[in-house]
N, C-alpha and C positions, 0 to 999 in steps of 0.2 A: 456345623459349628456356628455359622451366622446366624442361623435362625434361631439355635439355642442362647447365644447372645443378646438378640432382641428381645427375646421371650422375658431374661432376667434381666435386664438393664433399661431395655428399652430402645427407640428409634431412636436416630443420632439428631443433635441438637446444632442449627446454623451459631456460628460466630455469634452474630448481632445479639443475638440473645442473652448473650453473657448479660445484658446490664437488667433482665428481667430476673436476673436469678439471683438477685438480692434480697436480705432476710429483714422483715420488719421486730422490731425492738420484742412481740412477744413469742419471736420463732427464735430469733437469734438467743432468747434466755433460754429456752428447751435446749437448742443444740450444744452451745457453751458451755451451759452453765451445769448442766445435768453430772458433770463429774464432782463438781466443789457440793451441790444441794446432798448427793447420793451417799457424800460420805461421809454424813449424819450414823447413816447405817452402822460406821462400824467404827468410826473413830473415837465414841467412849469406849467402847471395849478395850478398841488398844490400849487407852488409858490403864484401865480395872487391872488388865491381862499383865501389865508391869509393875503396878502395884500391889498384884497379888505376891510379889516376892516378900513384902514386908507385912503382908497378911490382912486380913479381911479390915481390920482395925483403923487400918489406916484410905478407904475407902473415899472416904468423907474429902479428902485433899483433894480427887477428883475434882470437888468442883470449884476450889480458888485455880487450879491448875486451868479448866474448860474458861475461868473468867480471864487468867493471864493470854491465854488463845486469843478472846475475842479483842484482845487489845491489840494484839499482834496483826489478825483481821483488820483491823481496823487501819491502821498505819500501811500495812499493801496493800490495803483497796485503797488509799488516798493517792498513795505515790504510783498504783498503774491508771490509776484517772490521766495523773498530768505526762505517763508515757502511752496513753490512749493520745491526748490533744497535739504530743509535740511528735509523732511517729504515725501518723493515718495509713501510712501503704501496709503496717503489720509487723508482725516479725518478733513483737516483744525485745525481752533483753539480746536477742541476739542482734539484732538491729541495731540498738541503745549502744550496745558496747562494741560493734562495727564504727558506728558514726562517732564515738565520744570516748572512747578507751583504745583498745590495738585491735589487730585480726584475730591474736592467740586467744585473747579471752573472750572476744565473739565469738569463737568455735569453740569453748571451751561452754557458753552458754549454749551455743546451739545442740553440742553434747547432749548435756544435761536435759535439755527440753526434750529431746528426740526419744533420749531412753526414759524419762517421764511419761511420756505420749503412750509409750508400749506398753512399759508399767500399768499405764492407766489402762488400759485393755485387760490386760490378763487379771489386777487386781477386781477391777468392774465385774469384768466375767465371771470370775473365781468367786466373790463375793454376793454375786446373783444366784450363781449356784448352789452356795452354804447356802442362801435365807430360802430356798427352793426346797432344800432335803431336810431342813429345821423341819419342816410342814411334813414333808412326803420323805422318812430314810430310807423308805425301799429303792430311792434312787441314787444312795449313795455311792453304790459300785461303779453308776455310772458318771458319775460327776466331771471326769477327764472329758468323755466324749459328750455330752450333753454341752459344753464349756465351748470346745473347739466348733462345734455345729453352732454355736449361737455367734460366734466369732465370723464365722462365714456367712453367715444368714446378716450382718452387720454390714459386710463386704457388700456386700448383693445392694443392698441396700443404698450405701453411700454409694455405690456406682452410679447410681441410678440419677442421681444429681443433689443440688444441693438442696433447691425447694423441698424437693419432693420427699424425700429424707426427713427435713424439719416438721413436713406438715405430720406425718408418722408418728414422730418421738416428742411431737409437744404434746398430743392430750397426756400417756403416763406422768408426763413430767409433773405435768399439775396437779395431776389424780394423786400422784407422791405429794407435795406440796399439801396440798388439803388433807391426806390421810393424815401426814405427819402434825400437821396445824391440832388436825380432830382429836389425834391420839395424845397430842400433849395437854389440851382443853381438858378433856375427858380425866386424863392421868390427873392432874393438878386438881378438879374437882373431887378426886379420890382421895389426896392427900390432906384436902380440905377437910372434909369429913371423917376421917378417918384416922386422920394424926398421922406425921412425920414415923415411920416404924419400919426407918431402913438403916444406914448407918449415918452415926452421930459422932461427933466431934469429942464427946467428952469421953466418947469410949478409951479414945487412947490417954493412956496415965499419964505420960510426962511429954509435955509439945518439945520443952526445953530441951530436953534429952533428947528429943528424937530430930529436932534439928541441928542438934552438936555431931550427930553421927556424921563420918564421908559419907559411909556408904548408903544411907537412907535418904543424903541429900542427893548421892549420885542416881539413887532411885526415882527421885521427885522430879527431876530432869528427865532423866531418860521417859519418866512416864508425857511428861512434858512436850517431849519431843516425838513420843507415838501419836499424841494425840494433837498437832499439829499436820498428820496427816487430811485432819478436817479441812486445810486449805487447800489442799492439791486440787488444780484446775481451774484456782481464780485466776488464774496468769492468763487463761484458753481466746479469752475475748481478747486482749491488745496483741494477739497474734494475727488474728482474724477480723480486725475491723476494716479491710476491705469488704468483706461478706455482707454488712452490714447497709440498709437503703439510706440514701443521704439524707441527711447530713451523717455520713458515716461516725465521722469523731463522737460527735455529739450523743449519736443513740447508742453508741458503745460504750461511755461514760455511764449513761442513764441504765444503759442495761445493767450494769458491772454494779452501779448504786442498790437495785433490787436483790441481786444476786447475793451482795456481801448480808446485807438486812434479814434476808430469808434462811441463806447458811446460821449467820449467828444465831437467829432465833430458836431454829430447830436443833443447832446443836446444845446451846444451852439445856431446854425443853428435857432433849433426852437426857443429857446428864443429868440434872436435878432429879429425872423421875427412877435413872437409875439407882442412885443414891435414898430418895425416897423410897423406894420397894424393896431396898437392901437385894438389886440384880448382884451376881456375881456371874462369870464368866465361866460356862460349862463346854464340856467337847459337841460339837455336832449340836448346839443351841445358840443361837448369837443371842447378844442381849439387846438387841432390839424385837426378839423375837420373844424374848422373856417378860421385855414390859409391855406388847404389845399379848400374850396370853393374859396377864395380870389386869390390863384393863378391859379387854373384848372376851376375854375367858376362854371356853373353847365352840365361840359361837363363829357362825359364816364369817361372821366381819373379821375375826382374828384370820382366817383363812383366804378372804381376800388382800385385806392388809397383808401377810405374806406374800402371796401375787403380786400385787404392787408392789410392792419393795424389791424385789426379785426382777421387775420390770424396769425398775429406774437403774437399778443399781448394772444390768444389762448395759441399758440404755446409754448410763452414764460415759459409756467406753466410745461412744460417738463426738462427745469433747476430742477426742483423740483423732478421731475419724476427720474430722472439721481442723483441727489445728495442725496437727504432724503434716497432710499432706503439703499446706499453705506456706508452714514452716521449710518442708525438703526443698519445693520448687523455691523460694528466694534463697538457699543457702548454693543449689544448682546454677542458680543467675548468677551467682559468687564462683560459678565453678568449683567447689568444692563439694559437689555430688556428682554425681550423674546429670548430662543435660536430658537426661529420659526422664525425671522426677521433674523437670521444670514443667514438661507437654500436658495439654489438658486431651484428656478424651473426650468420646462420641457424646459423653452428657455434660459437657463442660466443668468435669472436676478433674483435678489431678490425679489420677487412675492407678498409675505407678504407684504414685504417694499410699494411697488406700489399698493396693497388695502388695506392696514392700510392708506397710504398719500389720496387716494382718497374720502375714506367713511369718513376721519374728514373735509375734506375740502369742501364735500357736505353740511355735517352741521354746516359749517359756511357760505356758502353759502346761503342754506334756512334763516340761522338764521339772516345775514343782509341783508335781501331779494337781494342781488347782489347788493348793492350799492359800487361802489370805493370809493368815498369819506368816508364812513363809518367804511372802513376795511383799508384805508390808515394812520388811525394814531395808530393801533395798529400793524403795519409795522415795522417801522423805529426804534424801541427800541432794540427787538429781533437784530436784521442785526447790529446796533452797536455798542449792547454791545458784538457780538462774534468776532465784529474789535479789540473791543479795548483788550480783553481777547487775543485773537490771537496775534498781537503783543506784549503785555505784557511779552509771553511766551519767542517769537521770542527775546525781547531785553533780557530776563534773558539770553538764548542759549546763545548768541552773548555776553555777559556779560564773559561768563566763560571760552568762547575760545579765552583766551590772546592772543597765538600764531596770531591766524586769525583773529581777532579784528578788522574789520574796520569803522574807526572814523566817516565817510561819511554815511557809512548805518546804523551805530549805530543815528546818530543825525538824519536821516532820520526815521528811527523807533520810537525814541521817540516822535520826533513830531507829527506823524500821531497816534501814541499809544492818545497821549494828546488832538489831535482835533477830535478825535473819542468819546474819552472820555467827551468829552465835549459836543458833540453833544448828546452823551447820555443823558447825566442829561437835555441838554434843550428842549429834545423830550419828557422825563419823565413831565417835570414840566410844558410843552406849551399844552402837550396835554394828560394830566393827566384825565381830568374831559368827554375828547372826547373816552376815552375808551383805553388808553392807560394804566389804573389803571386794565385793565385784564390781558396782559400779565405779568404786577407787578407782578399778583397775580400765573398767570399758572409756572412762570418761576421758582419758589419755591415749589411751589405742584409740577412739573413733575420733580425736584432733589429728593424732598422726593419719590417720584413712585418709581423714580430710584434706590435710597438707599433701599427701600421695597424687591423691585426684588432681589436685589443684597444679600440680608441678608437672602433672601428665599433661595436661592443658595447656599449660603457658609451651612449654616443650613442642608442646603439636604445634602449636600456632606458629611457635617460629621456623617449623621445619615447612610450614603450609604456604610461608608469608610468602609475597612471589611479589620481585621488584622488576624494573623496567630491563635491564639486562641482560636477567635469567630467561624472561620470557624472549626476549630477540634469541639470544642463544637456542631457546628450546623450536622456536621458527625454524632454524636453518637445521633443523635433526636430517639426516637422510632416512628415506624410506625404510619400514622394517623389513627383517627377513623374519618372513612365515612359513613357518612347519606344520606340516596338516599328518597329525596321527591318524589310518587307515588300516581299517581288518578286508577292506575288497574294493572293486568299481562297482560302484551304486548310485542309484540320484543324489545322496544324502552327501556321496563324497564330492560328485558331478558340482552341486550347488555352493559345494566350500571352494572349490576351485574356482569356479566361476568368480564369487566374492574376493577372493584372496588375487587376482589378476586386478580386482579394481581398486587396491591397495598399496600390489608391491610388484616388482620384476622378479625378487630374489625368492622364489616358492620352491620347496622341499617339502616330498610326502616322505614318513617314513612307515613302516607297518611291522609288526612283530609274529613270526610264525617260529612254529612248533617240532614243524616236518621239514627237514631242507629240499624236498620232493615241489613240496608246495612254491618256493620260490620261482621256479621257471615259468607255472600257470598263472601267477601272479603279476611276473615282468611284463608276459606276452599281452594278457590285457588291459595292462595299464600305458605298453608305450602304442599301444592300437589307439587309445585316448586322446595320451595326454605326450607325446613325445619330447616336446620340450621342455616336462617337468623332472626333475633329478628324483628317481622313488631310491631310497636306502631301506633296507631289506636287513634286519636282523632277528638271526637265530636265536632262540631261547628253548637248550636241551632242560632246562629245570620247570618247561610251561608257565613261568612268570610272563606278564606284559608289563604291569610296571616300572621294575628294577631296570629294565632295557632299553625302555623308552626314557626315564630320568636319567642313565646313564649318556644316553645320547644326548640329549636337551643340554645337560650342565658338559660334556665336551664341546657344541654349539657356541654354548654361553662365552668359554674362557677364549675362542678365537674369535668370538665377534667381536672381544677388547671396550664392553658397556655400550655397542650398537643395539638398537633397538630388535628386539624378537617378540614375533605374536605365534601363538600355539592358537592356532583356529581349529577346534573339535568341533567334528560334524558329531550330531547326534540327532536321532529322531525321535518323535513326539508321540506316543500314544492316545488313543482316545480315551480309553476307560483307563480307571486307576489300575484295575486288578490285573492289563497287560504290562506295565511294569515289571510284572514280578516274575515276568515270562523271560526277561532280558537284561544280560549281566550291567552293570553301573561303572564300566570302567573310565567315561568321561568323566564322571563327577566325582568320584575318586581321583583319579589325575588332577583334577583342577584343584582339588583341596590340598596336592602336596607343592603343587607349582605356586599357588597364593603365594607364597611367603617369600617367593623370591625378587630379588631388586627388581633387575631389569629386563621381567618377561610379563609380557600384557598376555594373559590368558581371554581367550574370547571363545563362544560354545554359538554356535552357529544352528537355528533349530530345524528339522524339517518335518512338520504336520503331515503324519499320518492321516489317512480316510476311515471310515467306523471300520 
């Protein structure tokens, strides 16, 4: 098992090293940013796919809808700049709203982010897999398991550390980046030539009418709010700007600056060209797979461009990979995880973090057999309610520093705090009935987890805390009485004996036989021994040794009156494994049912066998 570890992970990495495994500004935008760039892919479609309820006609809204986005873009990349500058250890809004709000809604953020983090996994994955079998359907039946293999092979990967990782999944990143740049260049030089001969504006008859209806507006929203899944995973960098080479603040600002620039572009880009080519949203075709046959035809390049896209949109699930674990370990510092998610492993990443994130997002993968449409609308609630929570935080900060106060980024934060906000509740109530009533539900269950952990913690610690007192008192204990369970006289019992004389006066063997025959042969060799040690001898007509030996222990127990008892089990040691399995396990059985009791120190005493 170790050398299969090393094999996939690699040799273990010294401490010191940590500060060499920092990410220069064009690795950290691969790692981060690959979820917010990747979901170009599929975020006009959400759009199209909800505006198909009010019919092809109405199309064209797509794209004032893709311009309202980029506004919205715009106003959370301003206000995670300035929770980049004022939070450098990380953590995003759960941070923000630790330090500048209460505990509840810091974990009500950290929630959110966590099952974002998953989300982004399985949707990444599930979404690499659609634009995979767009190209190739003969591998549609296998798309579950193709999905969960690419999810492990991600695992493998990030374990491996964080450089090494980045160095990986930057060229796709860019190789996306430039396809998309290419494919939009090319596309718009089509439309040039070619004329606008997708849908148009004037198709639909009456604007007036159609924005007097509820339900068309409640349409226009809801599409609104699909296709604000485009920002999922700008938040990834002010989680992560520890990861970041120094001047950390700074190159995470500048990263986060390209990132927004290159999202907006490409998602406009595609929208416009789907609207230009009159894409509509077909089963088992995405529409980026539509406008990228439209412009590459059905030449290599369209077939690469699939590959890529397929690659990024993979890839993208390593935002997740880089920020979930970053995010567990300081929510763990908090004591409200696990203090095993805080520990770095053998490659100096958070290990826990990275197969805790992968084994839930397998089972949500099986569990919506890989559908993106399916896992898209319980997406967008998590991603922004920890906006609006994070600026929330951000404008209380900014609230209290008169001196530094500025008007500009204060009105800037409000707004985007408020159309964040808003888009939350209309993600809630559009797509309540489509499964967006689970993370309702997980986002309050995993605060209560949280509080759980956190109370087991505080609990421990007081039962652990040891004052000057206690400890005098626990000096003056008198020595324990030791019972040595025994099937014969043998070296293995010889050498518990031995040990248990340089402990206590008060030693007790006791042994359990089967035969009442057997007791006499028994007595005779052991007071030839050991004469001064008391052997108690009991019968078991049902061939149990357990039940006999626990009965005796807990009678012990209630006349010692909470005096100290050690059960010292001799046991010997094999050399090979496979003798093991020659020789029953009744010590280690015994010792798992005495664990649990107050005041008996269980102790196994081992004696090394020769080959």
């Amino acid at each position: 098992m170790a050398s299969l570890k090393r094999l996939l992970i690699g040799s273990p990495m010294e401490t010191k090293r940590l500060q060499h495994e920092k990410l220069p500004k064009w690795k950290a935008l691969a790692v981060f940013s690959s979820d917010a760039l990747s979901s170009v892919a599929y975020a006009t479609e959400e759009i199209l796919l909800v505006l198909m309820l009010l019919g092809t006609s109405v199309f064209f809204y797509s794209l004032p809808i893709a311009v309202a986005i980029l506004v919205l873009l715009l106003l959370v990349t301003l206000s995670y700049r300035q929770i980049i500058y004022a939070f450098p250890s990380g953590g995003g809004a759960y941070v923000v709203a630790r330090d500048h709000l209460n505990t509840t809604t810091s974990l009500v953020a950290g929630a959110a982010l966590m099952i974002d983090y998953v989300l982004t996994v399985a949707v990444s994955i599930s979404s690499g897999v659609a634009a995979l079998t767009s190209a190739f359907p003969g591998l549609l039946p296998w798309k579950v398991e193709i999905a969960v293999a690419l999810v492990l092979l991600l695992m493998i990967l990030n374990l491996r550390g964080i450089t090494e990782s980045a160095t990986v999944f930057a060229y796709p990143t860019y190789l996306f980046i430039i396809s998309v740049l290419v494919l939009i260049v090319a596309g718009g030089w089509q439309l040039w030539h070619e004329g606008w001969h997708g849908f148009n504006y004037k198709e639909h008859a009456s604007a007036a009418h159609f924005f007097a209806s509820g339900y068309s507006m409640f349409i226009l929203l809801r599409a609104f709010a699909s296709g604000c899944s485009a920002m999922t995973g700008i938040e990834a960098i002010s989680n992560g700007v520890p990861a970041f080479k120094p001047d950390s603040s700074k190159n995470a600002a500048i990263t986060m600056g390209w990132m927004s620039l290159l999202l907006g572009t490409m998602f406009l880009g595609i929208t416009v060209l789907a609207a230009g080519f009159g894409v509509t949203p077909v089963e088992h075709k995405t529409v980026i797979s539509q406008i990228g046959h439209h412009v590459f035809g059905n030449s290599i390049f369209f077939y690469l461009f699939q590959m890529i896209t397929m690659f990024i949109l993979v890839l993208a699930a390593n935002t997740s990979f880089a920020g979930f674990p970053q995010l567990a370990s300081i929510i763990a510092n908090d004591r409200f995880l696990p203090r095993s998610l805080s520990a770095r492993g053998d490659r100096l990443v958070f290990s826990n973090g990275i197969i805790l994130l992968s084994i839930l997002a397998i089972v949500l993968i099986v569990a919506f057999h890989g559908e993106t449409h399916s896992l898209i609308p319980l997406y967008a609630v998590g991603v922004f309610l920890s906006f609006t929570i994070g600026q929330s935080g951000l404008l209380k900060k900014i609230w209290k520093e008169k001196e530094k106060r500025n008007i500009t980024t204060l009105v800037i934060v409000m707004t985007g705090m408020t159309v964040t906000g808003l888009v939350t509740v209309i993600t809630v109530v559009a797509k309540f009935t489509q499964g967006a009533w689970l993370v309702i539900v997980a986002i309050p269950s995993l605060v209560w987890l949280f509080y759980r952990i956190h109370d087991h913690y505080v609990k421990l610690g007081e039962q652990l805390k040891l004052d000057e007192q206690e400890w005098t008192r626990r000096e003056k204990m008198l020595k324990p009485k030791v019972i040595i369970p025994i099937s014969g006289v043998s070296k293995v019992v010889a050498q518990s004996v031995q040990y248990a004389r340089s402990i206590s006066n008060d030693i007790t063997a006791v042994s359990v036989i089967f035969y009442e025959e057997e007791e006499q042969k028994l007595r005779a060799k052991w007071e030839k021994f050991y004469p001064d040690i008391p052997l108690r001898v009991i019968y078991s007509p049902y061939r149990t040794i357990l039940s006999p030996i626990l009965d005796y222990i807990n009678e012990v127990e209630k006349q010692a009156n909470s005096s100290p008892i050690t059960i010292l089990m001799p046991q010997f040691v094999v050399k090979k494994w496979w003798h093991a399995l020659l020789h029953n396990q009744t010590a280690v059985v015994l010792r798992f049912f005495l664990i649990m009791k107050k005041d008996i120190v269980i102790a196994t005493l081992p004696y090394h066998l020769k080959e």
